[in-house]
N, C-alpha and C positions, 0 to 999 in steps of 0.2 A: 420603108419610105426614106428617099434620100434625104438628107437636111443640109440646104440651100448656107456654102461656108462664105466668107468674104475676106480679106485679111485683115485681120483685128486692130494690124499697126501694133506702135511699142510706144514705151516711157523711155525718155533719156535723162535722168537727174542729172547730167553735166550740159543742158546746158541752160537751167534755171537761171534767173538772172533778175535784178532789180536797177536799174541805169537811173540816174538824174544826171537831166541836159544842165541845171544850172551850176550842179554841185557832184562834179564827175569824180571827186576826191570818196565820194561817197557809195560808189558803186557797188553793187554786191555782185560776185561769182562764186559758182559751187565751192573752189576751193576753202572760202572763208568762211562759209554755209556748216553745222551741224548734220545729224543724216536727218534733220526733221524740215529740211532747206526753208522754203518757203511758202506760207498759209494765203490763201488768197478769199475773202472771204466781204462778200455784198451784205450789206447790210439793214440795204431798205428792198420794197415790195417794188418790181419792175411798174406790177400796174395797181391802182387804188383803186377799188369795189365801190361804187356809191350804193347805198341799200336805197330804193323807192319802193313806193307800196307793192307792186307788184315784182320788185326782182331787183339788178343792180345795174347797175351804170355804169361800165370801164372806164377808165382815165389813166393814160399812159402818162407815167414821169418819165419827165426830161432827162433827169440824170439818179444815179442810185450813190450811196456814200460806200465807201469800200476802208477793210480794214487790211494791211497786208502785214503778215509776222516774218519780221528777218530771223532766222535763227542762226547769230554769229558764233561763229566760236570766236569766243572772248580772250583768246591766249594770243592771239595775234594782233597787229598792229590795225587794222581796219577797227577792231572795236573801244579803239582809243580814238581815232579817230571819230568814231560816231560818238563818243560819249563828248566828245570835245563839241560838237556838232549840240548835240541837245544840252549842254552848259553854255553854250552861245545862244542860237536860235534854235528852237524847233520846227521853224518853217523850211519846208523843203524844197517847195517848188512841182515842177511837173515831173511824173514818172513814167517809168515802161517798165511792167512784168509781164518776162519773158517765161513761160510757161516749159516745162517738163516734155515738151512735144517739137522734134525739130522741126523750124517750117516747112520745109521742103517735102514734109510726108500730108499735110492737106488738113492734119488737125485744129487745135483750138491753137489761135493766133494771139501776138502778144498785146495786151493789155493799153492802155494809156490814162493815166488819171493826173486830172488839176488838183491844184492848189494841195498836195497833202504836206504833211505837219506831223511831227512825232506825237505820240498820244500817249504810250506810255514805255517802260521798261519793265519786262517781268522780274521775277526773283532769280536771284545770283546765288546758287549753290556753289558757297566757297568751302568744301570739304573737300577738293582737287579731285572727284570724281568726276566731273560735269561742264565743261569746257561750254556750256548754253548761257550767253547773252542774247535773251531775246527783246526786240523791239518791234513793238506793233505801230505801225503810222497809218492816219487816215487818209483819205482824199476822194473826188467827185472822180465818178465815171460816166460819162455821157451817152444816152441812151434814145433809142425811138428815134432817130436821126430826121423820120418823114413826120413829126411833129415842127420843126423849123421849115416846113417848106411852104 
């Protein structure tokens, strides 16, 4: 029996990306990126289950909270600059991650989240093996769009 192929598509890890419209000194590109680039990772439940006696009640949120991990390498100038960045403010502003998929091939399209804000710094392996500055920042992703309508 034949099995039905399609083309799978591909990954492109150059051209991952993190852009801030307010604070473009802060941009992230693969070059400054780790090979563990960037984590993209929701954090709340698209839709809330209401339990009632007999079964549950869907309730779609508006928006879900999202966690994104820069993984910089630290040896360069971008992660002085962000460290200067979370020694000032932690507020970021609005972002775009630009996903591992070029647009033009029809996959998963890039990102846009409010209000995010540095959340934390991981651990600094300073034994000069490990060139990983990573920073996780939060921020709203807005969701269920035919909820405002």
């Amino acid at each position: 029996m034949a099995v039905p192929q399609i083309p799978l598509g591909n990954l492109n890890r150059l051209v991952a990306s993190a852009s801030f419209s307010l604070l473009p000194a802060l941009n992230v590109t693969p070059p400054y990126l780790t090979k563990r680039a960037i984590r993209f990772t929701p954090d709340m439940d698209m839709t809330t289950f209401i339990n009632v006696l007999t079964g549950m009640v869907p309730s779609p949120e508006p928006y879900v909270g999202v966690t994104v991990t820069l993984n910089l390498n630290r040896a360069l100038p971008l992660a002085n600059i962000w460290q200067q960045q979370y020694l000032s403010t932690t507020l970021l502003g609005p972002c775009t991650i630009r996903p591992d998929v070029a647009p033009s091939q029809g996959g998963v399209q890039p990102f846009e989240l409010d209000n995010t804000g540095i959340v934390r710094l991981g651990d600094l392996g300073m034994d000069g093996e490990d060139p990983l500055m990573m920073i996780s920042i939060r921020g709203t992703m807005y969701i269920n769009a035919s909820l405002w309508q």
